[in-house]
C-alpha positions in Angstrom: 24.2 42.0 67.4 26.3 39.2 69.1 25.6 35.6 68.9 23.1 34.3 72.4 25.2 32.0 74.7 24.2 28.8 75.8 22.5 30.2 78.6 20.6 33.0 76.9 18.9 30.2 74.0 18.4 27.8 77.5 16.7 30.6 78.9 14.5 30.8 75.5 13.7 27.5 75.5 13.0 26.3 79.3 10.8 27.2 82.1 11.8 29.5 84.2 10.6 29.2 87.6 9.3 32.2 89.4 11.4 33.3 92.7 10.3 35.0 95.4 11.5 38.2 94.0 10.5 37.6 90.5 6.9 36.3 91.5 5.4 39.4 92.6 6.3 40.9 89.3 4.4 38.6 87.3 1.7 38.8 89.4 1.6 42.4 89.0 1.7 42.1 85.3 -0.8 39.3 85.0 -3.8 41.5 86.8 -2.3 44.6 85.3 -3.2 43.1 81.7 -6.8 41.3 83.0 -7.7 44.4 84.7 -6.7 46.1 81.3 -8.4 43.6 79.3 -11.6 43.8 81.1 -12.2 47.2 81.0 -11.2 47.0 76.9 -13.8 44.6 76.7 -16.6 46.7 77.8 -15.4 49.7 76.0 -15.2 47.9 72.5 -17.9 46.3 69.7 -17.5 42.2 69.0 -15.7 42.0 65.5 -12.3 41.2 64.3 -10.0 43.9 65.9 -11.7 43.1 69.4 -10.6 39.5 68.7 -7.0 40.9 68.1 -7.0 43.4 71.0 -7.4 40.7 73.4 -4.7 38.8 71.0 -2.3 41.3 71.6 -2.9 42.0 75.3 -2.1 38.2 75.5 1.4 39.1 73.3 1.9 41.8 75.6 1.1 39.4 79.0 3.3 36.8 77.6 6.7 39.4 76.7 6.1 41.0 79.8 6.1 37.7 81.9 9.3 36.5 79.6 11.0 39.6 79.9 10.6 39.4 84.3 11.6 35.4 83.3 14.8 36.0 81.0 16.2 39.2 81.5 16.2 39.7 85.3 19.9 39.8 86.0 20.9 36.5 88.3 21.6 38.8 91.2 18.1 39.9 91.0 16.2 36.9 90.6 
């Protein structure tokens, strides 16, 4: 695997600013995952792996929103 650039660690480590394309996207993602979330919730017991569901559904919002963030090529963004 190659070394990041500059740009690719900056693009790790800064905020990236939704667009007007890229907005939608993590809109779509961010109800996506609560709607997901919601329903999990009434489906599942209290306990420790309910605690973790919603921990990873948070992981999963989180890559999702990074992935629309960092690895939408320039010409889409």
């Amino acid at each position: 695997m190659p070394k990041p650039t500059e740009t690719e660690i900056r693009d790790r480590f800064f905020y990236q600013r939704p667009t007007e394309k890229t907005a939608p996207k993590h809109e779509a993602v961010n109800q996506l995952l609560f709607e997901t979330a919601v329903a999990l919730v009434n489906l599942t017991p209290a306990g420790r792996n309910h605690a973790l569901l919603l921990t990873h559904l948070e992981d999963a919002r989180m890559r999702a929103n990074s992935a629309i963030a960092q690895d939408t090529p320039e010409a889409e963004r």
